[in-house]
N, C-alpha and C positions, 0 to 999 in steps of 0.2 A: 387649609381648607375651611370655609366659614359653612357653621352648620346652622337651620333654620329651626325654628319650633313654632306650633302654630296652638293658639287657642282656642276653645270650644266658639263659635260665631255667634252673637248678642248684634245687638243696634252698634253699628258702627259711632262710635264719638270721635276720635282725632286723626288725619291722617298724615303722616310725615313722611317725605322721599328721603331715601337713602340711596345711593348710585346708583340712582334710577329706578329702586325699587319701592313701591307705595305697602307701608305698613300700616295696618288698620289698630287702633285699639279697642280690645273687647275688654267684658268683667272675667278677671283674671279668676275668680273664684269654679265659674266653670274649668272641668277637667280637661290637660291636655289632650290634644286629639293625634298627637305625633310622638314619636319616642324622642326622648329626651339625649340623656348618655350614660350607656354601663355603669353606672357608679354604684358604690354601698350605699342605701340609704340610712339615713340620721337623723334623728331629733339634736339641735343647736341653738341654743340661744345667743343672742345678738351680745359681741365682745364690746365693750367701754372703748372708745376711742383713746391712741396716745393725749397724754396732758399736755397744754401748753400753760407756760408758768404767766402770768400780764402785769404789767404792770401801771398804776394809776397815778396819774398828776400828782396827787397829794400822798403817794406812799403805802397806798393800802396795794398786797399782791394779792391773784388770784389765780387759780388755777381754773385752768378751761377745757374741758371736751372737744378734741379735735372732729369728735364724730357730730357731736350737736349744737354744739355752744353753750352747752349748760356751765356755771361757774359754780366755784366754791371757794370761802374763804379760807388763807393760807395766814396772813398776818400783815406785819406793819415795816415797813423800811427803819424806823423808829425818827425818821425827819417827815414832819408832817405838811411842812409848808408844799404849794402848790407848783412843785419847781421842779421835778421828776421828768427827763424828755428823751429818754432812748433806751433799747436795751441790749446786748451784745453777747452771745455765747461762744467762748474759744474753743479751739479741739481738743483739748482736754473734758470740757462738757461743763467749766467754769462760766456764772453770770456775773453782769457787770450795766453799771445803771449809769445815766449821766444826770447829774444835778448842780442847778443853777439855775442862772437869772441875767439880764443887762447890767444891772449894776454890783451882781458876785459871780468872779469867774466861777466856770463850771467845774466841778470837782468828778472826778469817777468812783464807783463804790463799786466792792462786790456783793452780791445778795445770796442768800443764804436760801437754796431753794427747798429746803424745810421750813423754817421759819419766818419767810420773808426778811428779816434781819439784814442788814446796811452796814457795810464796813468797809470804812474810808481807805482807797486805794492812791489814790494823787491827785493835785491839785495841779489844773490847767491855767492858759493866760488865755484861756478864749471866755467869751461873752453871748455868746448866740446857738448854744447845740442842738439841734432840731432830729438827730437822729446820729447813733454808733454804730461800729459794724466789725469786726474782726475779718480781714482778708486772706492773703496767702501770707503764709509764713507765718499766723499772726499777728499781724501789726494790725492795729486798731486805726479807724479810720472813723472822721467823726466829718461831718455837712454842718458846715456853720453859718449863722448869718451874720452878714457881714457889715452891717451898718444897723443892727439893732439898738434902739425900739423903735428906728426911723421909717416909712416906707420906701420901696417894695418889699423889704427884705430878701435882698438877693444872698446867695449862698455859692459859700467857696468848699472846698473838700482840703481835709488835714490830715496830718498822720498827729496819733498821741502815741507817745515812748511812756506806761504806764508805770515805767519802774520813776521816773523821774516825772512825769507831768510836761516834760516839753514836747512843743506842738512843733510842725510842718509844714507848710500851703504846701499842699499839690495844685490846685489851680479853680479858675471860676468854673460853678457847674453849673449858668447859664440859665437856673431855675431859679424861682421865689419860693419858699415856705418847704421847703422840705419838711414833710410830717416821718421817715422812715427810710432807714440806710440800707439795703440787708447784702450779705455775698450769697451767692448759690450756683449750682451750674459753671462754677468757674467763674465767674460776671460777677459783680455789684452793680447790685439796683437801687432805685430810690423810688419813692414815693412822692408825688411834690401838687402845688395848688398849681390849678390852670392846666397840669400837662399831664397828670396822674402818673401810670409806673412809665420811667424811664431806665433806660442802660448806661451807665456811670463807667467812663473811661480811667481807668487808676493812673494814667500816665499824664494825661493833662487835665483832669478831675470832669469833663466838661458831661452833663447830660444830655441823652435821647430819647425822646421821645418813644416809644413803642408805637403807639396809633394817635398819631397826630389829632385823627378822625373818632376819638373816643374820647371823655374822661367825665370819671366816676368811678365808685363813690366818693366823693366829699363830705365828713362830716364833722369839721373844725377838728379830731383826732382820727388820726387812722393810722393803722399797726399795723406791720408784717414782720412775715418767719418764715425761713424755710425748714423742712425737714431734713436730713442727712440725707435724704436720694433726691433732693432738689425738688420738693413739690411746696409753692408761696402759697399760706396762708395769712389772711385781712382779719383784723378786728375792729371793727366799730362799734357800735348800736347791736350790728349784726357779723354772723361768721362769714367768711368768703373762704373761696378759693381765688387767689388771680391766676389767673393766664397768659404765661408768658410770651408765647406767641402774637397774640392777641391784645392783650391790655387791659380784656376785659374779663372780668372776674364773675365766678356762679356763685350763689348765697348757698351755704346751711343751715343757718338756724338765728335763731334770737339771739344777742347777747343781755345781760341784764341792762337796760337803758340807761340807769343809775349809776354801769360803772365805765370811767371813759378808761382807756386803753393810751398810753404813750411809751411804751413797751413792751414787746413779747417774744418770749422763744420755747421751743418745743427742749423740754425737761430730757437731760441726756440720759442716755442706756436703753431706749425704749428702739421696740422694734417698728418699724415703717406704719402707718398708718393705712390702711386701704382706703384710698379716697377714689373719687371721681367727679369730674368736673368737666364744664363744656368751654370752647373754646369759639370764638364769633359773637355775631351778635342773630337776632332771630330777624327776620325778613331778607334775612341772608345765608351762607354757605358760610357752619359749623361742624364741630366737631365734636367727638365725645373723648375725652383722656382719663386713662385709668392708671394707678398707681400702689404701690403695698399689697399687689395680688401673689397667689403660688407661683411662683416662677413654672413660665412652658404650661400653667392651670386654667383651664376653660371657666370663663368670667360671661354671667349673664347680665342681660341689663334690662330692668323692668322701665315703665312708665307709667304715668297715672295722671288724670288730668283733674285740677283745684287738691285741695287741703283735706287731711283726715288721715287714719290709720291709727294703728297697725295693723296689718290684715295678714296672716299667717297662709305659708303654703299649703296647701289641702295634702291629706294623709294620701300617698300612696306614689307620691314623686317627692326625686331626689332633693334632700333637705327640707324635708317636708316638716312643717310645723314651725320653720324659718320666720320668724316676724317680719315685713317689710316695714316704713316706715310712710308707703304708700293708700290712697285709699282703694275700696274695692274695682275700684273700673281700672286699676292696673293692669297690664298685659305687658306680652316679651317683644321687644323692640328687637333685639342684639344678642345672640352666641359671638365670644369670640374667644380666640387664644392668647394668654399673655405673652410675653417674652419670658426670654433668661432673668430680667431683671426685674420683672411682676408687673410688668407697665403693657398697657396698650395705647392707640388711637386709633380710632373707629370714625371711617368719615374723608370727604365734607359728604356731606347732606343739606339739600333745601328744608331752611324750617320757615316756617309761615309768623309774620311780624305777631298774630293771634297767640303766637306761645308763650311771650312774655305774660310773667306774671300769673302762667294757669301752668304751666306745664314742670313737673316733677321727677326727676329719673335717681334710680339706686341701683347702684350695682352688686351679684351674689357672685362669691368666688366659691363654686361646683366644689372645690377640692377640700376646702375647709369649710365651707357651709357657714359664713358670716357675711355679713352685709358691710357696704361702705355706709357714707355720709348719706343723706338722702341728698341731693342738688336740685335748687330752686333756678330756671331761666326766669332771669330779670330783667336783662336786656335786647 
């Protein structure tokens, strides 16, 4: 049963349907005017997001804020040249980097996720790695190009045996440029120019497009990762979520502009991240997806339209004192209940083309009284 909460009523600013239903947004700072739910109240501050460890063309690693995109330096691969182009974490929660060039095959390193530190694991006969990936079983799986430095640079899919360095063609994947390999959900996906994330067939290596009718971001590097419960994160310029469904990804946060990304994975041992993210595009029917929630725990979801924050819950409701990362004209779009496994989706909902680029939603998990990512509609 989905439950409703309303806010104190100001000048209406945004209006967005949800199955059929028109939600107004007020200044969330006025007091609710509806009971919320039974809960202990709390004073909570807002938890750091899981790390993701990145890594950069020329070797420097970083460690990144799943929740913001804030970075921090970690260290140096100790190879400095500009030849750094994929990253791969096995189930064990071991990393692993691919380095080279056209004219020196590509070699695999393990990385040392304290230290950034580089240490030589096997040397390939391939010449073109544009992204790694660990599959089932293990077995590493690298998207090569295949006529490099020539154009288009088309891309085949390999297996690497890293105990010895020999390679495999599994078969052409039908795209140019692959910037990013990753497994999740059971599937290998890619990242590629022209066609953005597509679904990578392991038996005849070929790629799929997701939305034909989409792609972006581009930004000559782009990186992903999944989490252990399968939710893709992007790094560029900027943080994402992608959207598996969809193809099309919601922003978090700045990245440092200075530093490029050509590998990432989320640092093993760590518990789920609570994220949220939208799924569509805006002058169309979206969705809202939630993830790293209290399993079966009532997850709200604010909204707030343009930039600013942090605006705290007011004293005298549940998780009061709660920082959002929204400004004050935020309001409650969404009650909902997660699953057994902390996940929702909320939706589709008509959202207005007007939302791109203004419109900001964070979701609060009731039970723990922490906030996710804040998510920016971009598209």
């Amino acid at each position: 049963m989905t439950t409703r909460i309303k806010f104190a009523r100001r000048r209406p600013k945004l209006r967005i349907s949800f199955n059929g239903i028109l939600f107004k947004s007020f200044d969330l700072m006025a007091r609710f005017t509806a009971f919320f739910f039974v809960l202990a109240l709390c004073f909570s501050t807002n938890l750091s997001g899981q790390e993701i460890l990145a890594l950069s063309p020329w070797g420097e690693v970083r460690s990144v804020d799943s929740k913001t995109g804030d970075n921090t330096f970690v260290g140096w691969t100790g190879f400095y040249s500009e030849l750094w182009t994929g990253m791969a974490k096995n189930s064990q929660g071991d990393i692993f980097a691919s380095y080279g060039a056209f004219n020196t095959a590509y070699q695999i390193f393990e990385i040392d996720a304290i230290t950034g530190q580089a240490t030589l694991v096997c040397q390939t006969n391939l010449f073109g790695i544009g992204g790694i990936s660990f599959g089932p079983g293990d077995t590493l799986y690298a998207a090569n190009d295949r006529t490099t430095p020539s154009m288009p640079h088309p891309y085949d899919l390999y297996t690497i045996d890293i105990s010895t360095g020999q390679t495999s063609l599994v078969g052409p994947m039908g795209v140019n440029i692959v910037a990013s390999l990753n497994f999740g959900q059971g599937e290998m996906w890619c990242y590629a120019e022209q066609v953005g994330l597509a679904k990578v067939d392991l038996v005849s290596g070929q790629a799929t497009d997701v939305n034909p009718g989409f792609w972006g971001p581009w930004l000559s590097i782009d990186s992903m990762c999944f989490t252990d419960d399968g939710t893709l994160f992007q790094l560029n310029s900027w943080l994402w979520i992608m959207d598996l469904e969809s193809g099309v990804p919601s922003m978090i946060g700045d990245n440092d502009p200075f530093f490029s990304c050509s590998g990432m994975e989320f640092l093993p041992n760590q518990i789920e991240p609570f994220a949220l993210w939208t799924s569509g595009e805006s002058g169309g029917s979206m969705k809202l997806k939630v993830a790293g929630a209290t399993p079966n725990g009532q997850i709200a979801i604010a909204v707030a339209r343009g930039g600013g924050g942090p605006t705290p819950i007011p004293t005298g409701y549940p998780c009061a004192g709660l920082l959002l990362d929204l400004n004050s004209s935020m309001s409650l779009l969404r009650v909902e209940m997660a699953d057994s496994n902390g996940k929702a989706s909320i939706g589709p909902m008509a959202v207005p083309p007007s939302a791109a680029g203004r419109i900001r939603l964070q979701a609060i998990d009731l039970t723990a009284c922490t906030t996710s990512n804040r998510t920016r509609i971009i598209f």
